[in-house]
C-alpha positions in Angstrom: -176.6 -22.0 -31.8 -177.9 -24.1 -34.9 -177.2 -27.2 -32.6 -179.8 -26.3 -29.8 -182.3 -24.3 -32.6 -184.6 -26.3 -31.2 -184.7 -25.7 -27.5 -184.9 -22.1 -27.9 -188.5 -20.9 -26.9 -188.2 -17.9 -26.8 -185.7 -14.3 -27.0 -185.8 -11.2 -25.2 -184.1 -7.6 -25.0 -183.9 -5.4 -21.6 -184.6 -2.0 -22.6 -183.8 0.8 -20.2 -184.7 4.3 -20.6 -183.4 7.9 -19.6 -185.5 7.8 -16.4 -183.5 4.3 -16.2 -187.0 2.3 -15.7 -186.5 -1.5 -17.3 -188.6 -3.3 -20.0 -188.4 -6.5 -21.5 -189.7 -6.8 -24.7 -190.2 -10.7 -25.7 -191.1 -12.9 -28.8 -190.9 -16.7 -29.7 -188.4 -18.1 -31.5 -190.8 -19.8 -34.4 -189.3 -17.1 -36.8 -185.9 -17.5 -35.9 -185.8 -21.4 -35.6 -187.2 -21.3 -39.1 -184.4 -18.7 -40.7 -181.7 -20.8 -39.1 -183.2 -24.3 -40.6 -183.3 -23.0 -44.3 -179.2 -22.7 -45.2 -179.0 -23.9 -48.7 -182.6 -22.5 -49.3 -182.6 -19.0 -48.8 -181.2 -16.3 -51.8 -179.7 -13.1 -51.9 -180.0 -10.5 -54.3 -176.6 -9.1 -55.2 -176.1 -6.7 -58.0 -179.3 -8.2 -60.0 -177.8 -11.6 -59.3 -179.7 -14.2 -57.4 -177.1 -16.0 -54.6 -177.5 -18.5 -53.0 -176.8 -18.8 -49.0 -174.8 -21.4 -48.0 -174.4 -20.2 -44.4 -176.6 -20.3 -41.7 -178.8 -17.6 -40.9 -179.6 -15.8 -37.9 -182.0 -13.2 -37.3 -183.6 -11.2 -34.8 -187.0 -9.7 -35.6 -187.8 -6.1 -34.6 -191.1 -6.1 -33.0 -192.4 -8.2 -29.7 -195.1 -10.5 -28.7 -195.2 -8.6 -25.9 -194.0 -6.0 -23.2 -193.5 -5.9 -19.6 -192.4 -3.1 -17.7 -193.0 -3.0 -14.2 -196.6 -2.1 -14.2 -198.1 -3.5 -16.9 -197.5 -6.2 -19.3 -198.6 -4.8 -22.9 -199.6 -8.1 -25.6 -199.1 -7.1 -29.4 -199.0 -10.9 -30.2 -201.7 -12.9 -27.6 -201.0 -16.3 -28.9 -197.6 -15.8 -29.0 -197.2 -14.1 -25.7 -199.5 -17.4 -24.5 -197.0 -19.6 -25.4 -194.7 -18.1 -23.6 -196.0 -17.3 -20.4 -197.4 -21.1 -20.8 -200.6 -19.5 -20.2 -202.5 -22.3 -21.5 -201.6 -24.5 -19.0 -202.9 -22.3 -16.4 -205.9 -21.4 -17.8 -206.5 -25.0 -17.9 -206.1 -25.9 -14.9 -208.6 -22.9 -13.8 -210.9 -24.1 -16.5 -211.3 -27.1 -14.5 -211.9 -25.6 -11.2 -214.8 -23.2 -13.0 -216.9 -25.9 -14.6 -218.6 -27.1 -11.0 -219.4 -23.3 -10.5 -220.8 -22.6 -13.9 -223.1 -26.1 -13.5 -224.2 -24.8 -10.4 -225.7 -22.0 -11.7 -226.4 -22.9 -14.9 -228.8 -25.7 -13.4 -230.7 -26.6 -16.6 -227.0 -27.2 -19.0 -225.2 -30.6 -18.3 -221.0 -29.5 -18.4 -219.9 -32.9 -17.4 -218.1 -33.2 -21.3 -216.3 -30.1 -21.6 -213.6 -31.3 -19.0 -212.1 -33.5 -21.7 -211.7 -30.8 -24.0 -209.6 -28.0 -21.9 -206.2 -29.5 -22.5 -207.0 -29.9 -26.3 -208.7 -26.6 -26.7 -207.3 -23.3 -25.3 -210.2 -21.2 -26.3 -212.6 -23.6 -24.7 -210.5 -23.2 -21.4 -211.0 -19.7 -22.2 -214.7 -19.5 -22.7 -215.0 -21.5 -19.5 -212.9 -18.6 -17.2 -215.1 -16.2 -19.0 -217.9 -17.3 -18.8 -217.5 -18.5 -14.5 -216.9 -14.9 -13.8 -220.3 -14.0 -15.1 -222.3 -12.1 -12.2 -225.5 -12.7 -13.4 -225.1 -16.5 -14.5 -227.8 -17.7 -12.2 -230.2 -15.2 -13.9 -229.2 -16.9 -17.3 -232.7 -17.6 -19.1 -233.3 -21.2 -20.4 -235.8 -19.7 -22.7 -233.3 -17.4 -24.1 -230.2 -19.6 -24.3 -231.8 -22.3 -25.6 -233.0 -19.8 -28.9 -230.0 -18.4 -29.4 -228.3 -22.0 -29.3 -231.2 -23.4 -31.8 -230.2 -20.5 -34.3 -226.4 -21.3 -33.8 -227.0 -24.6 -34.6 -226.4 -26.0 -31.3 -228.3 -29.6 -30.8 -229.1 -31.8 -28.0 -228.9 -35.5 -27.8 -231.4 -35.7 -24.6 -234.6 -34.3 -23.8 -233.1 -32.6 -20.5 -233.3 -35.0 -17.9 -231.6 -34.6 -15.9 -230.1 -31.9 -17.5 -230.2 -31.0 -21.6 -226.6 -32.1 -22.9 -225.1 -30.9 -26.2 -224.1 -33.0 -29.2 -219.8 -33.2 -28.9 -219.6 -31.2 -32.3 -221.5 -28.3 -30.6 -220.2 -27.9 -27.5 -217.9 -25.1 -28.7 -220.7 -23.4 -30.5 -222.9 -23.7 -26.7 -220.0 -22.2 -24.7 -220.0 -19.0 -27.1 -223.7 -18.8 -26.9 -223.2 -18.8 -22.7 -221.0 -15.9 -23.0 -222.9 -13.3 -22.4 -220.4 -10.6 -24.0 -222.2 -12.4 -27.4 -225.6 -12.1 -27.3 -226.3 -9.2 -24.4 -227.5 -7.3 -27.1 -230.2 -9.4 -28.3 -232.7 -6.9 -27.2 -232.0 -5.1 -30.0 -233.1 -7.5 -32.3 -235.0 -10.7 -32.6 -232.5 -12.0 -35.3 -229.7 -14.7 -34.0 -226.9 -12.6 -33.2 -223.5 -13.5 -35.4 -220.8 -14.4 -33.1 -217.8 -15.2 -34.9 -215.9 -12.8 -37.5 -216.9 -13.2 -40.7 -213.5 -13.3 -41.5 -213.4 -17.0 -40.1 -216.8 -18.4 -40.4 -220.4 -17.6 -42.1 -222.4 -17.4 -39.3 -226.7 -18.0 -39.8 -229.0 -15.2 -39.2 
């Protein structure tokens, strides 16, 4: 097992129940590659007595990145669960096949740089599925988008001819202006609306 630490992925446990329906509960293997790399660097507490390990390590954690039973497929860890689904190379590749749909309907936006930054960036991949599934993306007001970009930040290097393209530094910052989820609620209020958690990063008001 400490051999091939590093080709494990990924574990899972088959559950079954008294009704005998099957889950499989699943989690990656960053935990467990890590515990079996530290022998010689992991102590024990024995009778007030610091000990250390000289064997390797195995363990198991006790909760999942995720769930699936026959219906459903419940994520507790989404990034994990990402990983190993290799859901990031999917979304890519659908990222790409959304980007013509989105320019069409977003005539007055030029999208011809984010292509180069799906395979880098998952949550750009993301934004881009999200936002393609918009039903009312041809109704998106340039007025409107454009304001809510300006307060975010968001700058242009043309003067939107053909089409107004974004500096490279902001083309994250446009795509989560585009998703509508973000600013629907600017009727409410003529401040810029925060989009990212405060946790992460100060946003301008």
């Amino acid at each position: 097992m400490i051999d091939h630490a590093n080709n494990v992925d990924y574990y899972f446990v088959i559950f079954h129940d008294s009704h005998k329906r099957k889950s499989i509960g699943l989690r990656r293997a960053a935990q467990l590659k890590a515990t079996l790399k530290a022998r010689n660097r992991l102590m024990q507490l024995i009778d007030d007595t610091m000990i250390l390990i000289e064997h390797p390590v195995f363990r198991l954690d006790n909760s999942f990145d995720g769930l699936v039973c026959e219906n459903n497929i419940y994520f507790a860890n989404f990034l994990g669960m990402e990983y190993i689904a290799n859901i990031t190379d999917k979304v890519a590749k659908a990222a790409k096949q959304k980007i013509p749909i989105i320019s069409e309907k977003v005539s007055f936006l030029d999208f011809s740089g984010f292509v180069d930054d799906i395979e880098k960036h998952p949550r750009t991949a993301r934004l881009l599925v999200a936002i393609s599934n918009r039903q009312n993306l041809d109704k998106y007001d340039q007025a409107e988008i454009l304001r809510q970009a300006a307060a975010q930040g968001v700058g242009f290097t043309n003067e939107g001819e053909p089409r107004l393209k974004c500096r490279v530094v902001d083309k994250h910052k446009l795509l989560e202006v585009l998703d509508d989820r973000r600013w629907i609620s600017r009727n409410a209020t003529d401040a810029a609306i925060p989009y990212r958690a405060s946790s992460r990063q100060k946003t301008k008001q």
